[in-house]
N, C-alpha and C positions, 0 to 999 in steps of 0.2 A: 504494500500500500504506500502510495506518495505522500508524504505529509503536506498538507495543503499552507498556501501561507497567507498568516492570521490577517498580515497588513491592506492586502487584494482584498481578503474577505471582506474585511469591513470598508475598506471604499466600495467594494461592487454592494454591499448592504444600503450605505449609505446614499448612493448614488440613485437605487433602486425605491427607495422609500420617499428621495427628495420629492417625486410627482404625486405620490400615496397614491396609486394605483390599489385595484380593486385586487381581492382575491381571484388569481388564472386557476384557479381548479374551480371554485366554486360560482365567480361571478361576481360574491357579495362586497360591499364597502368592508374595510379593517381600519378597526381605532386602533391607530399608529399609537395614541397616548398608555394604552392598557398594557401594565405590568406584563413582561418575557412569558409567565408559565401559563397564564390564559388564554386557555382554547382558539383565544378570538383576536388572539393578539400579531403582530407581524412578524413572519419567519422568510425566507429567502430558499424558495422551492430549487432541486435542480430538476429541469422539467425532463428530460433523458438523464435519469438516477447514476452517479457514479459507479453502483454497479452492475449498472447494466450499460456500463463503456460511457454515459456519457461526461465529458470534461467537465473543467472548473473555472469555465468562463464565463464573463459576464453576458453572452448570448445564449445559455442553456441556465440562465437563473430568472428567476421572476417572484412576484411577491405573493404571498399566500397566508393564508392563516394557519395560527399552530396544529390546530384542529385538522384541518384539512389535510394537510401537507403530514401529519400523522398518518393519517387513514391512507392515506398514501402508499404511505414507504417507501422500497422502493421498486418499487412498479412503474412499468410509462404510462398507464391510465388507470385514474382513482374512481373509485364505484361511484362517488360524488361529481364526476363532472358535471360541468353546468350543459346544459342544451345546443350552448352553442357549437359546441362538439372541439372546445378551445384545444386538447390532447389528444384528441381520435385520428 
C-alpha cells in the first residue's frame, strides 16, 4: 500500500469543500458546519475506491456525506445512489 500524503489530502479537501457542493452519491445539500463523526457531515469520496485501482487525485475525489460514503465503501456504486445515475 502507498502511503498517501496528508498535505494533497487536505488541499484537495479543502479545495473540494470551498464550492460546498452537494453530496455525489446521494444528491442531498451537507452542512459543511457539522462536527467530523456525523453521519451528515463532509467526507471527500474516492469515486473509483483505491481498491478497486482507483488513484488519489483530485479528479476521482468529490464530496459526500459521512453516511453515505460509508454505505459505500469501497464499491464503485453505493445502493444509495441518487437517480440521477451520478456513479452508474
Amino acid at each position: 500500500m502507498v502511503k498517501r500524503n496528508t498535505a494533497t489530502r487536505d488541499m484537495h479537501r479543502a479545495r473540494i469543500a470551498r464550492d460546498k457542493p452537494a453530496c455525489h452519491i446521494c444528491g442531498r445539500p451537507i452542512d459543511y458546519a457539522l462536527p467530523h463523526l456525523d453521519p451528515m457531515s463532509f467526507v471527500v469520496d474516492h469515486v473509483v475506491p483505491l481498491a478497486k485501482g482507483g488513484l488519489d487525485v483530485m479528479e476521482n475525489k468529490k464530496a459526500a456525506h459521512r453516511g453515505c460514503n460509508s454505505t459505500k465503501r469501497a464499491r464503485l456504486v453505493a445502493p444509495i445512489v441518487r437517480r440521477s445515475g451520478t456513479l452508474s
